[in-house]
BALUM-429473 format. One line per field, with one value per residue: residue number from 1; x, y, z of N, C-alpha, C in turn; residue in three letters. Coordinates in Angstrom, 2 decimals. Each point is the difference from the previous one (the first is absolute). Layout:
<sites>
i	(NUM/...);
nxx	(X/...);
nyy	(Y/...);
nzz	(Z/...);
caxx	(X/...);
cayy	(Y/...);
cazz	(Z/...);
cxx	(X/...);
cyy	(Y/...);
czz	(Z/...);
aa	(Ala/...);
</sites>
This chain:
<sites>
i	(1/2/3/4/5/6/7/8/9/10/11/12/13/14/15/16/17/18/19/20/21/22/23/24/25/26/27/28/29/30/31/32/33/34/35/36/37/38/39/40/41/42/43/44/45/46/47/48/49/50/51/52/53/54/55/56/57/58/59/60/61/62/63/64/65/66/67/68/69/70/71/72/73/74/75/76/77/78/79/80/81/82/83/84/85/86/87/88/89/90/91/92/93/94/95/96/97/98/99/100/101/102/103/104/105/106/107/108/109/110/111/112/113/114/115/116/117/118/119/120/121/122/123/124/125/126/127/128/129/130/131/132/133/134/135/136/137/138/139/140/141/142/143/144/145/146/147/148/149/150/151/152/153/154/155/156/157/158/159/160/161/162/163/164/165/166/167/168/169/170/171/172/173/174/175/176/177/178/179/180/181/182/183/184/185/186/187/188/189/190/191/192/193/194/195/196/197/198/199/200/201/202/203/204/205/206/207/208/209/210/211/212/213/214/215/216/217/218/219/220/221/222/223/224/225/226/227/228/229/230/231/232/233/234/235/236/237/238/239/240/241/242/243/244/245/246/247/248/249/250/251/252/253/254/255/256/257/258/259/260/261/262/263/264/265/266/267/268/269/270/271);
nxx	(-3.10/-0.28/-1.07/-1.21/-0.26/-1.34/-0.73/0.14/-1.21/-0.45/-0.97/1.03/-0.24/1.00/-1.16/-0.26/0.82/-0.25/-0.97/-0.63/-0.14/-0.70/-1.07/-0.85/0.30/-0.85/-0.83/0.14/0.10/-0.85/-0.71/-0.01/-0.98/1.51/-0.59/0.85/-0.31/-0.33/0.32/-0.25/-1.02/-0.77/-1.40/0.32/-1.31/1.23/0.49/-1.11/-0.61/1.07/0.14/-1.38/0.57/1.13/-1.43/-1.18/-0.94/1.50/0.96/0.42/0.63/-0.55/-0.02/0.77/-1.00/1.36/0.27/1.69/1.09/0.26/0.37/1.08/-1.03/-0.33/-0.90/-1.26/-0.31/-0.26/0.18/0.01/-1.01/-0.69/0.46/0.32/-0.14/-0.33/-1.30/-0.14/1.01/-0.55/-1.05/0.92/0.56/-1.09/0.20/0.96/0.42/-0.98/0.56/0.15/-1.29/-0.80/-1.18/-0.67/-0.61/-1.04/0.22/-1.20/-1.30/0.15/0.12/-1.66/0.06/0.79/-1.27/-0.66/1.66/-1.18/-0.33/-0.07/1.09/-0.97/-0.45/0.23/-0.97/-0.71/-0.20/-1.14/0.02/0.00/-0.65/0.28/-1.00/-0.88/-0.31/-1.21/-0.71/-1.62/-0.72/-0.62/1.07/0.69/-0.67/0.03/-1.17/-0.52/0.48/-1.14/-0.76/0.93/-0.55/-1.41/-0.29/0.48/-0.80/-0.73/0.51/0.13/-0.82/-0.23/0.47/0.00/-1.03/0.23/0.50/0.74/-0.60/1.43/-0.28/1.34/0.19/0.10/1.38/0.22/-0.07/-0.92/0.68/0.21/-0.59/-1.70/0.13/-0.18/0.19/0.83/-0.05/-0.01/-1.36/-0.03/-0.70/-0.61/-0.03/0.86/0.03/-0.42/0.93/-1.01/0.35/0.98/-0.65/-0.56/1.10/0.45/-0.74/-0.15/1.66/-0.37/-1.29/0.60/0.91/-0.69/-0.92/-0.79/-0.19/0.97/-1.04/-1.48/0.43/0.35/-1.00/-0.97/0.14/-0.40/-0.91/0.30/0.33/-0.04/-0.88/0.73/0.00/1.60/0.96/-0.26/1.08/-0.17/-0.68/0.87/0.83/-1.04/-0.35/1.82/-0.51/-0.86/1.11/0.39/-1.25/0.16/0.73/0.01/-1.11/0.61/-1.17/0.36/1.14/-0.35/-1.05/1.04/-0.02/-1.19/0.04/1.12/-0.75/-0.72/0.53/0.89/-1.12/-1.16/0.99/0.09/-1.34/0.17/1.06);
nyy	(-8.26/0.53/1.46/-0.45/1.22/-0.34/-0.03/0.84/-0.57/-0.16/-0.25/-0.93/0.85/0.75/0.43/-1.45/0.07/1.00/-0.02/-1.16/0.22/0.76/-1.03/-1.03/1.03/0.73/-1.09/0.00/1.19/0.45/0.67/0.56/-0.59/-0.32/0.71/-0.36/1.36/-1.22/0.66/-1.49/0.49/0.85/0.11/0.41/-1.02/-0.41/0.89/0.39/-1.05/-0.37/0.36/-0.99/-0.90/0.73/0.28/0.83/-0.44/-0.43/1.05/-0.91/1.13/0.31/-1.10/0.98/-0.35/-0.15/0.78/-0.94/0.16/-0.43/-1.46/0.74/0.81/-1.04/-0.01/0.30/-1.15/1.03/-1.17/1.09/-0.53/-0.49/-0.77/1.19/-1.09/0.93/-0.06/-1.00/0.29/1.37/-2.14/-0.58/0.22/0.80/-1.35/-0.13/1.16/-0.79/0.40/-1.24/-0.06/-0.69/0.42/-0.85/0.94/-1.14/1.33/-1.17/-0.54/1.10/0.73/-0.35/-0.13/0.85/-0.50/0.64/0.51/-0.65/0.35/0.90/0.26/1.70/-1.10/0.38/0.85/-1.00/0.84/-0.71/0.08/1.56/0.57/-0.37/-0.94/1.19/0.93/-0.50/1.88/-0.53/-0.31/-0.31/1.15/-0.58/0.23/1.30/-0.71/-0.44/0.67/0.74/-1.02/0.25/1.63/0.19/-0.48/0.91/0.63/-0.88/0.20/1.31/0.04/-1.13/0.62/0.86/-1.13/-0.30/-0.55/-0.47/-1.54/0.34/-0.82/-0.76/0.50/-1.53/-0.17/0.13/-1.04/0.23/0.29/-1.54/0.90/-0.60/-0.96/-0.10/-1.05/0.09/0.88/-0.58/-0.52/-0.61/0.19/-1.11/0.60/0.63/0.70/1.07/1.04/0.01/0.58/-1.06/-1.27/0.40/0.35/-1.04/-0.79/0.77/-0.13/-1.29/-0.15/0.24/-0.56/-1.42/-0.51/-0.74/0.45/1.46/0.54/-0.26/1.34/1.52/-0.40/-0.54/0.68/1.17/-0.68/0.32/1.19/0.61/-0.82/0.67/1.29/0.15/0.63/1.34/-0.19/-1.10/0.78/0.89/-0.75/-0.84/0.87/0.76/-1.76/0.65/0.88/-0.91/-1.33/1.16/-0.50/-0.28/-0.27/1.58/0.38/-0.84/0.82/1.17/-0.34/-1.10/1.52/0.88/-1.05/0.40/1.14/-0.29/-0.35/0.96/0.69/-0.89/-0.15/1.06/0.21/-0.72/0.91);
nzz	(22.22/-1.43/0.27/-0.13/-0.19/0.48/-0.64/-0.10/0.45/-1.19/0.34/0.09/1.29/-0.14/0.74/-0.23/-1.10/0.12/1.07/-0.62/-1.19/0.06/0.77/-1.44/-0.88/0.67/-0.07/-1.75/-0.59/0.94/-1.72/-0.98/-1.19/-0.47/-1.08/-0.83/-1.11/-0.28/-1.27/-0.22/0.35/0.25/-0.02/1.02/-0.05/0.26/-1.00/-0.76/0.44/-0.54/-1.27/-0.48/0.48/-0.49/-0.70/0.01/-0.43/-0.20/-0.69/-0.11/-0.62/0.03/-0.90/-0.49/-1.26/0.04/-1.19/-0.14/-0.09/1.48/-0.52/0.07/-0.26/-0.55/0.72/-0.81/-0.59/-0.30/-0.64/-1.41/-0.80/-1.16/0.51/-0.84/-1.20/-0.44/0.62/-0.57/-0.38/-0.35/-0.29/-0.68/-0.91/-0.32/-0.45/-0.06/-0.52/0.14/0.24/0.22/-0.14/-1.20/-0.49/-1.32/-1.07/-0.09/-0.89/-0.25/-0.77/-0.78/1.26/0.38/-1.34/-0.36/0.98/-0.97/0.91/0.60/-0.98/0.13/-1.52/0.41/0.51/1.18/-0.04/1.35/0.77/0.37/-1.54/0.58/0.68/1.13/-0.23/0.69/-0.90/-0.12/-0.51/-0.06/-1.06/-1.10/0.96/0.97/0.85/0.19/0.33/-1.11/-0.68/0.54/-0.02/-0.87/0.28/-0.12/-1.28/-1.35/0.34/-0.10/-1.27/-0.24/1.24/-0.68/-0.87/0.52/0.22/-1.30/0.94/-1.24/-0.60/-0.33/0.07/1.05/-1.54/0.55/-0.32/-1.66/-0.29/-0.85/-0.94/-1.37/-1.08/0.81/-0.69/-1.28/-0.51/1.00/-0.83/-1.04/-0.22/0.38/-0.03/-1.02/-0.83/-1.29/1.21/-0.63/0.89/0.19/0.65/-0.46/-0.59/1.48/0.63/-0.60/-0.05/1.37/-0.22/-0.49/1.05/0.98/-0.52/-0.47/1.05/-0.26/-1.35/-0.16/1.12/-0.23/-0.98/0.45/0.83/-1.34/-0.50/1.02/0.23/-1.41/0.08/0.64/-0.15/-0.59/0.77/0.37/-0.47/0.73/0.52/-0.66/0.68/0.33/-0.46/1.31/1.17/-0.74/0.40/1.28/0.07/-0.40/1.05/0.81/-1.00/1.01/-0.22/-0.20/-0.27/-1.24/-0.23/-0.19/-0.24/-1.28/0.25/-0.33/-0.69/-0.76/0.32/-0.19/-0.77/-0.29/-0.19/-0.88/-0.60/0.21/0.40/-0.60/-0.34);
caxx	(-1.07/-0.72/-1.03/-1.06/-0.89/-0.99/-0.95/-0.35/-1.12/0.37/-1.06/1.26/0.26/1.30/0.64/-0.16/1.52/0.90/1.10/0.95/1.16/1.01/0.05/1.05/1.24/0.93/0.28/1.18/1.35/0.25/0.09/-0.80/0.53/0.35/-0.47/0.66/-0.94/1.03/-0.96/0.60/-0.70/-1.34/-0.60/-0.11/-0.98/-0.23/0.66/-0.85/-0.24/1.19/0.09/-1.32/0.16/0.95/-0.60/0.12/-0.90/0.18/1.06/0.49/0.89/-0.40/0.33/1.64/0.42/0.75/0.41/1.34/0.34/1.55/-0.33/0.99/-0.63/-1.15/-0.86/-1.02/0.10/-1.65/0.24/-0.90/0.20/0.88/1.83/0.45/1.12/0.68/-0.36/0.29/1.24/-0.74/-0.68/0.39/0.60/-0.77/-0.38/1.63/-0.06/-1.13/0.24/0.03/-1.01/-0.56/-0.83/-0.13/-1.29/-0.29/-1.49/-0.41/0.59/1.58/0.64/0.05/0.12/-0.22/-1.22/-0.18/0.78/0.52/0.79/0.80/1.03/0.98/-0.10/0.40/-1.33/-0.06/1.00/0.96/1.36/1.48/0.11/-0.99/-1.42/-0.66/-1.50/-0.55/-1.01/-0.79/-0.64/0.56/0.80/-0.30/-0.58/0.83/-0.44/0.88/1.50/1.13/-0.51/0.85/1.57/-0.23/0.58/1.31/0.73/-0.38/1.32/1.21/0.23/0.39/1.23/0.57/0.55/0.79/0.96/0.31/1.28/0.49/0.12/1.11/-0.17/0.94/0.48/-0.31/1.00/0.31/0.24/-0.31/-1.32/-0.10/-1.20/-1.52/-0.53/-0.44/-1.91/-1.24/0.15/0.72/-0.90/0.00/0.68/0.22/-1.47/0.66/-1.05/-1.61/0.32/0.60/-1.06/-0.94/1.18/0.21/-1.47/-0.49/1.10/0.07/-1.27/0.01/0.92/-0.32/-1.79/-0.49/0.07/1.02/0.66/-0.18/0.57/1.83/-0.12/-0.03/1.78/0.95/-0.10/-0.12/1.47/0.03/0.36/1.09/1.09/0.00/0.61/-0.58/0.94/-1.34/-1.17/0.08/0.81/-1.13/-0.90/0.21/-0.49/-1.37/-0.07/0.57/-0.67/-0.88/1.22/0.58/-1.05/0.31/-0.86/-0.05/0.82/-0.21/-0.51/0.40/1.22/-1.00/-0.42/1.34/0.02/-1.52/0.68/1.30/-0.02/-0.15/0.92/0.77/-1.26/0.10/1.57);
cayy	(-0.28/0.58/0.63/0.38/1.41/0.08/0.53/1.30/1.13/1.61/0.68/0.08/1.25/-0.26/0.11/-0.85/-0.50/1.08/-0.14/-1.33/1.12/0.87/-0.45/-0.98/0.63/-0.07/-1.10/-1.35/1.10/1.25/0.89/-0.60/-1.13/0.54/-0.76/-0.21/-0.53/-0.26/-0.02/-0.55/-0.38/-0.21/0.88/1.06/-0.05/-0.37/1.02/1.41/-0.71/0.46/1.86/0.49/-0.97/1.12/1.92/0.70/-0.84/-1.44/0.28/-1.40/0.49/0.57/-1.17/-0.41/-0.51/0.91/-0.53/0.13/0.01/-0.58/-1.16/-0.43/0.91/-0.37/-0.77/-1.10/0.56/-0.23/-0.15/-0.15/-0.24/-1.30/-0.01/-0.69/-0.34/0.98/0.51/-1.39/0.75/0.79/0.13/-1.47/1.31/0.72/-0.93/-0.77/1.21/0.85/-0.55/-1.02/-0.86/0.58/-0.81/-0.02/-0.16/-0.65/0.61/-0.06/-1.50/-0.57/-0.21/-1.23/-1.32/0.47/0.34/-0.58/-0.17/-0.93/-1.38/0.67/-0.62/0.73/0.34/-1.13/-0.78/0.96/0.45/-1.10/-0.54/0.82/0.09/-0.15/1.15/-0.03/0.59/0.32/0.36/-0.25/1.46/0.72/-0.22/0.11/0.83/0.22/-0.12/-1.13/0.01/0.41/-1.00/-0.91/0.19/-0.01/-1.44/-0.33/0.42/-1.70/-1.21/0.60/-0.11/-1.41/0.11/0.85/-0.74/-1.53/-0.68/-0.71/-0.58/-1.38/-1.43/0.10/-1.64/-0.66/-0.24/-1.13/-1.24/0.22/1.40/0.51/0.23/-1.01/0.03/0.78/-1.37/0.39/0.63/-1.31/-1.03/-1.27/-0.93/0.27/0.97/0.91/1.07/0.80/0.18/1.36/1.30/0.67/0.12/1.32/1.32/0.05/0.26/1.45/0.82/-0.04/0.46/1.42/0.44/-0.19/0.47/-1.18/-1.22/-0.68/-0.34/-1.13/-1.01/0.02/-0.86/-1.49/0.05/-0.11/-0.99/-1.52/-0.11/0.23/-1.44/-0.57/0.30/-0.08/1.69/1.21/0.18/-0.71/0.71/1.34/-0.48/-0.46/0.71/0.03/-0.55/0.21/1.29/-0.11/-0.26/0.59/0.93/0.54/1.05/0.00/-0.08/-1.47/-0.20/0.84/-1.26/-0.91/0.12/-0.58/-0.84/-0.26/0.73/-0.99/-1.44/0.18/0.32/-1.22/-0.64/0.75/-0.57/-1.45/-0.04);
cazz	(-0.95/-0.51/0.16/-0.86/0.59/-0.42/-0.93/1.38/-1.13/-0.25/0.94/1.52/0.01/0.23/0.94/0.35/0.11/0.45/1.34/0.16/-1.12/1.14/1.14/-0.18/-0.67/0.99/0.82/-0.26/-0.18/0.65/-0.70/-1.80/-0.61/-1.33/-1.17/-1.31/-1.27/-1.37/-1.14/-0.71/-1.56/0.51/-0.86/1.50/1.35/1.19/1.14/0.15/1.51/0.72/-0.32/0.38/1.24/0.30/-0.42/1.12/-0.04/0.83/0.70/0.60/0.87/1.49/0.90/0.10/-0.73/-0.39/-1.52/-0.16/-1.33/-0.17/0.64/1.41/0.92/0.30/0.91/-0.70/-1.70/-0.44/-1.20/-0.81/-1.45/-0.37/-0.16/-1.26/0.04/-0.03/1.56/1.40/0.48/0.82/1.18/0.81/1.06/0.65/1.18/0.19/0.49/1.20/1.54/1.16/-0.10/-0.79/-0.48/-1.05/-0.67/-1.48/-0.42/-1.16/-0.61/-1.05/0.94/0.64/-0.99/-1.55/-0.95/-1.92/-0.81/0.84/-1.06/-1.39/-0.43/0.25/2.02/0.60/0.88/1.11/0.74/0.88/-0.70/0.21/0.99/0.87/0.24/1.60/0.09/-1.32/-0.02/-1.99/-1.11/-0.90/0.82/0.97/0.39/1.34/1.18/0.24/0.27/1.44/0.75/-0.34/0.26/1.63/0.40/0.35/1.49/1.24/-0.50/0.01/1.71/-0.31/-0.75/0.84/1.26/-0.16/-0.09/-0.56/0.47/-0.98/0.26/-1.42/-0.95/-0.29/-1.09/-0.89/0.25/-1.64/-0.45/-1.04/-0.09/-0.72/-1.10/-0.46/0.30/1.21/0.18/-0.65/0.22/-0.44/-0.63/-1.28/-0.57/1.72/0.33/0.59/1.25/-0.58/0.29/-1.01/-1.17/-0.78/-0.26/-1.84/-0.88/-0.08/-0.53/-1.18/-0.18/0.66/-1.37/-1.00/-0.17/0.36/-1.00/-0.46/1.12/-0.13/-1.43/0.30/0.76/-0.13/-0.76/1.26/1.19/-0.38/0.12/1.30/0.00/-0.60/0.60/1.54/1.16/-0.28/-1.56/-0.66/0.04/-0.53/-1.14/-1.09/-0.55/-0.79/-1.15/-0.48/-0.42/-1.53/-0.86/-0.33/-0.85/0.97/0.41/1.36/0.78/0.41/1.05/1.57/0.85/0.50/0.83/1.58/0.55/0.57/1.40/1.01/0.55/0.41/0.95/0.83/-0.07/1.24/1.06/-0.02/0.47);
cxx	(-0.68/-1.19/-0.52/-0.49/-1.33/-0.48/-0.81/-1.31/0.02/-0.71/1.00/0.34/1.43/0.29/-0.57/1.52/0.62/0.52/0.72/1.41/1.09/1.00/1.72/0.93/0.77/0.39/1.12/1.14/0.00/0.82/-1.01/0.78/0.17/-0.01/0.17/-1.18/0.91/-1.11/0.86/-0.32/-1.31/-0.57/-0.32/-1.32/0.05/1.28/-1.06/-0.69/1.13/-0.24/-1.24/0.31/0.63/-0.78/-0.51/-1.25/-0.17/1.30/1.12/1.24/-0.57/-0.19/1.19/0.63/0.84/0.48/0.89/0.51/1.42/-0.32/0.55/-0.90/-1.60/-0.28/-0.21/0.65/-1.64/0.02/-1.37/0.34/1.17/1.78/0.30/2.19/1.36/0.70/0.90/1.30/0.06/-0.55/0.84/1.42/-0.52/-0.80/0.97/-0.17/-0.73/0.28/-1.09/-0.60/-0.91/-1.10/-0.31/-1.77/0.09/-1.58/-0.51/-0.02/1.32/1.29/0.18/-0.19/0.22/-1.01/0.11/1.11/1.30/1.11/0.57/1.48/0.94/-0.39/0.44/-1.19/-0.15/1.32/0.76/0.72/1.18/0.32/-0.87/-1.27/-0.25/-1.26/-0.42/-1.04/0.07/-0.58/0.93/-1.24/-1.09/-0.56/1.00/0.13/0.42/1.70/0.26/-0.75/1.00/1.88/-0.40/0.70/1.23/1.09/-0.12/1.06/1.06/0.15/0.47/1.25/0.72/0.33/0.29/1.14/0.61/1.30/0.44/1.05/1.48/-0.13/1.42/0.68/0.01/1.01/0.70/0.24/-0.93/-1.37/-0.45/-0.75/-1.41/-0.86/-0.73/-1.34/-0.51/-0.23/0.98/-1.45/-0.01/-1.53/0.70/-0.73/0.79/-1.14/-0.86/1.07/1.15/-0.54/-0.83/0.38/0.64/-1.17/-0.50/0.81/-0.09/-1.26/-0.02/0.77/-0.46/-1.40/0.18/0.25/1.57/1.27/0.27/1.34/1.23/-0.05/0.44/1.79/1.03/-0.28/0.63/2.01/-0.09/-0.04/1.16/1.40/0.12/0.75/-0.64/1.22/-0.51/-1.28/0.03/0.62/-0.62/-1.43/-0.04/-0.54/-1.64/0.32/0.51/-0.81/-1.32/0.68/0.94/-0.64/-0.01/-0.97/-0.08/1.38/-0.46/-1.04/0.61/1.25/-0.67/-0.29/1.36/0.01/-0.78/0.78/0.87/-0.57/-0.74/0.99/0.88/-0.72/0.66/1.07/-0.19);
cyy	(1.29/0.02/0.53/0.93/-0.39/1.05/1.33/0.71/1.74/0.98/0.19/1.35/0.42/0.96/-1.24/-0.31/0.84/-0.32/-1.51/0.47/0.34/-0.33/-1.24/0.86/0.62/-0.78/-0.67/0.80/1.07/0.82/-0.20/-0.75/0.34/-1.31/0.06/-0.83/-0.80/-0.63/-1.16/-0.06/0.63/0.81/1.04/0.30/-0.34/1.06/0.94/-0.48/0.41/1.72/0.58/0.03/1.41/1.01/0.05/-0.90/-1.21/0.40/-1.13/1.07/0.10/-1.29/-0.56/-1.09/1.10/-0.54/0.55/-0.14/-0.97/-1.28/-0.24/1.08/-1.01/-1.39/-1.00/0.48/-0.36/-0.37/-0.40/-0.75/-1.55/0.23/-0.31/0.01/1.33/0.41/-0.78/0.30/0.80/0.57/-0.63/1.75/0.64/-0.85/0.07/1.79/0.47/-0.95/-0.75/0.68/0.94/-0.71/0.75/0.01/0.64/0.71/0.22/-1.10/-0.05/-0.04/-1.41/-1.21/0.56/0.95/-0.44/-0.32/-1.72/-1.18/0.89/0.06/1.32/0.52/-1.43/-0.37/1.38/0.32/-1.50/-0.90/0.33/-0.06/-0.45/1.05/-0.24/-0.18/-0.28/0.33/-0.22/1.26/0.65/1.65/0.34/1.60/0.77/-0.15/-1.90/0.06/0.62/-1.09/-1.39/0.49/-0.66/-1.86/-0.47/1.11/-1.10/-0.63/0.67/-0.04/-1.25/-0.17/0.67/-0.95/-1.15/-0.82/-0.91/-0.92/-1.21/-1.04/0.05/-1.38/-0.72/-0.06/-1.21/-0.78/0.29/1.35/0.13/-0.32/-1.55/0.03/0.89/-1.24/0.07/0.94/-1.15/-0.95/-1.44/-1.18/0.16/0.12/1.46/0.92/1.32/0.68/0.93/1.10/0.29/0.33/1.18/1.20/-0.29/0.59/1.15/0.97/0.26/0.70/1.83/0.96/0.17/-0.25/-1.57/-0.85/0.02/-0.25/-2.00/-1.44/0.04/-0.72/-1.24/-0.23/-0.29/-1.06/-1.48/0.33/-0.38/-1.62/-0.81/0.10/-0.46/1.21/0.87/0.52/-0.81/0.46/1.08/-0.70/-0.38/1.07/0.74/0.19/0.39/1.50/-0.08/-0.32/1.29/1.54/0.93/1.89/0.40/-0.06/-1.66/-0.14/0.07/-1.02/-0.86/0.00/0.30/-1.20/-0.99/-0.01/-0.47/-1.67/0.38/0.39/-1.28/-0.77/0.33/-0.47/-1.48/-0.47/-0.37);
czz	(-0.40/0.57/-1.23/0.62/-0.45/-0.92/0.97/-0.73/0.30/1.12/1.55/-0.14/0.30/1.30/1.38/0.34/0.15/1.51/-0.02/-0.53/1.27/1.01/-0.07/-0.46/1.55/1.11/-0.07/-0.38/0.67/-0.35/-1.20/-0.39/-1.26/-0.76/-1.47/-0.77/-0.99/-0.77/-0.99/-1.98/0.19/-1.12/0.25/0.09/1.29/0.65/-0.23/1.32/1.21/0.84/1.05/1.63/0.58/0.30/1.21/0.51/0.95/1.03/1.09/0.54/1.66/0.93/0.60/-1.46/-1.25/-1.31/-0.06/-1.49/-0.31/0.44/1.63/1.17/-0.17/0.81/-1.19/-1.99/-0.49/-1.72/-0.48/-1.48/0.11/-0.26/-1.28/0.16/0.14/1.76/0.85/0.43/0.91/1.38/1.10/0.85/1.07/1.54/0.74/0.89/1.13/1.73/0.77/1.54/-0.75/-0.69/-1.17/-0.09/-1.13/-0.11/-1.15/-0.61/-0.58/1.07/0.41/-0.66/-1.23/-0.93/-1.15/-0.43/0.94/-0.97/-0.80/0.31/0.98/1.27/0.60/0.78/1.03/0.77/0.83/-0.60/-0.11/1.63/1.50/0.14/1.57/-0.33/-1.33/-0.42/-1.23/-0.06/-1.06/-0.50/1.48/0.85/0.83/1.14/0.29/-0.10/1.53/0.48/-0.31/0.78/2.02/0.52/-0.17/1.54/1.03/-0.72/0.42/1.62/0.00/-0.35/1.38/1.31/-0.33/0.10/-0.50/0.49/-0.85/-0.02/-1.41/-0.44/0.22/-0.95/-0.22/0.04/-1.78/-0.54/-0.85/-0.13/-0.66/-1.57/0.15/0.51/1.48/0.44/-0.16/1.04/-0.27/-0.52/-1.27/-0.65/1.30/-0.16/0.84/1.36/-0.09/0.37/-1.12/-1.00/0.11/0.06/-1.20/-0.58/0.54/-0.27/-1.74/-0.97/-0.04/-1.09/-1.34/-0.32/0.17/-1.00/-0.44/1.57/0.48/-0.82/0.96/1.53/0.09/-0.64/1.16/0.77/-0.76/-0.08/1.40/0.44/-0.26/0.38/1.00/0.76/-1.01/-1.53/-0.98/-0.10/-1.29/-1.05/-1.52/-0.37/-0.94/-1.49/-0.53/-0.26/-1.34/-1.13/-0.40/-0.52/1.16/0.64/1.91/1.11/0.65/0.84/1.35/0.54/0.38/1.22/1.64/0.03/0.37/1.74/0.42/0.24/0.87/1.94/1.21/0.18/1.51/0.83/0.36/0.68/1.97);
aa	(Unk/Unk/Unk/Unk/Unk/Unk/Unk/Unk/Unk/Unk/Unk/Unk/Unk/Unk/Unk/Unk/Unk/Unk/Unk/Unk/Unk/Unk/Unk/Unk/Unk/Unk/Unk/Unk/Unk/Unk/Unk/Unk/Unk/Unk/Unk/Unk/Unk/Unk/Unk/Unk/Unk/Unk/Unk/Unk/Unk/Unk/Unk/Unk/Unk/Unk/Unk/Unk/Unk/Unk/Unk/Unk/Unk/Unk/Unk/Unk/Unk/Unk/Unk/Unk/Unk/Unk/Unk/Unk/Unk/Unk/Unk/Unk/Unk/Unk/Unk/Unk/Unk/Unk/Unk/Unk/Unk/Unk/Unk/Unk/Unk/Unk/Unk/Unk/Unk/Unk/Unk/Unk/Unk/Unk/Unk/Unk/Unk/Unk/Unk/Unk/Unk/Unk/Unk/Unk/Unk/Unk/Unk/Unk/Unk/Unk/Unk/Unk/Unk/Unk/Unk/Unk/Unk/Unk/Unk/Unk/Unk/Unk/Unk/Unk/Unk/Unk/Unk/Unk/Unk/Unk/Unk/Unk/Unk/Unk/Unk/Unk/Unk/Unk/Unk/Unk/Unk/Unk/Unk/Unk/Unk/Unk/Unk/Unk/Unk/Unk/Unk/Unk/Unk/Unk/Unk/Unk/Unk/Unk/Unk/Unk/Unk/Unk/Unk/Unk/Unk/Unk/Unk/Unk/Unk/Unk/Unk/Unk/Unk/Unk/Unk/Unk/Unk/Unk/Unk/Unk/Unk/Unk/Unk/Unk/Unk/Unk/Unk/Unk/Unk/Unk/Unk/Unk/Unk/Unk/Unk/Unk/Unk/Unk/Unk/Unk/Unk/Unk/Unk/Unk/Unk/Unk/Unk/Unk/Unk/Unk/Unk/Unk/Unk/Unk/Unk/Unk/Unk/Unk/Unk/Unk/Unk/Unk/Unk/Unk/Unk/Unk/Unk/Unk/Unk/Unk/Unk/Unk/Unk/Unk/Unk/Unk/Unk/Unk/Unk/Unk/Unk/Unk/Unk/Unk/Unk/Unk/Unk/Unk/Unk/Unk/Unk/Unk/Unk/Unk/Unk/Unk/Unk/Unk/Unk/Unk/Unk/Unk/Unk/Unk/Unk/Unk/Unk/Unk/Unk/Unk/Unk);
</sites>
């Protein structure tokens, strides 16, 4: 579960956290803790915080908090700025790249929900729509002192991460191969009713793309196909049909094809 870093007032002196700093960094790695900046979109206030956090002023080196440059040499990814669509590739690598056991923060509102640009057509939101978040310090942007009060907590996740044992249970096999109906999400009562969680991953996919009012329209278009079908080949066959009706405008593709992926993918859940 995600950590919220409290709100740290400015008056917290930083050498208050300096020996915990220390103490946990060498408690839980007995060595420093390397740490990967990734800048997804930001307006870079919240890396001059970063930077400030670095000078000589606050100095976090001397805590053993060390700034790397390669994902496969870092401990933590300190991500700033909203994920725009461009990024999400990117980030989703650079995750995939940084070695097991590792924790993630999220610095800065647009980090941690988008900020101003939470609905817009060319971010994907906050960071925890791409990737797992640990930590999440607010402020736009945040203080330096709250970011090392945020790295201090994600070192209690990352000792967590370090002693967990996982264990998984094998799924029986299926008596059936083939995939059942679309029908099968729904209810069976009449009228039919589809289940809140699909309905509001359509409608916040469609929202997040297109803003609310003409997200709203390519919504209401898809759910009333989407009723009608029954295999995912029928899905895409027919959605087709709302990219045509809107002269075949790609941007209207490219939605109707996430939201191809939002069934496709409850659809798998269900299996």
């Amino acid at each position: 579960m995600a950590v919220q870093s409290k709100v740290v007032p400015r008056t917290t002196s930083v050498e208050k956290l300096e020996e915990e700093v220390r103490r946990k960094i060498f408690d839980t790695l007995k060595r420093s803790l390397y740490v990967l900046r990734v800048d997804t979109g930001s307006c870079n206030g919240c890396e001059i915080e970063i930077f400030a956090a670095l000078s000589p002023l606050y100095d976090v080196e001397r805590f053993g908090i060390k700034l790397v440059i390669s994902p496969r040499h870092a401990d933590a990814l300190l991500v700033t700025g909203p994920v725009t669509r461009q990024y999400r590739p990117v980030l989703e690598r650079v995750y995939r790249m940084t070695p097991d056991p590792k924790v993630v923060i999220a610095v800065g509102a647009c980090a941690c929900g988008g900020g101003v640009w939470y609905n817009s057509f060319a971010v994907e939101g906050g960071v925890d729509r791409v990737i797992p978040v640990d930590v999440y310090v607010p402020g736009c942007p945040p203080h330096p002192i709250a970011i090392l009060h945020g790295i201090l907590v994600a070192l209690d996740v990352l000792k967590q991460k370090m002693k967990k044992v996982s264990y998984r249970e094998e799924k029986p096999e299926k008596e059936w191969k083939l995939k059942p109906p679309l029908v099968l999400l729904f209810e069976e009562k009449a009228p039919i009713k589809m289940s809140w969680e699909l309905y509001r991953d359509i409608v916040r996919t469609a929202r997040k793309y297109l803003g609310y009012l003409y997200g709203a329209r390519i919504a209401k278009d898809y759910l009333a196909i989407l009723g009608q079908v029954k295999t995912l080949d029928e899905l895409r066959e027919a959605s087709k049909k709302i990219v045509e009706a809107w002269n075949r405008d790609p941007r209207i593709a490219q939605v109707v094809e996430e939201l191809n992926k939002v069934v496709e993918k409850y659809f798998a859940q269900k299996q």
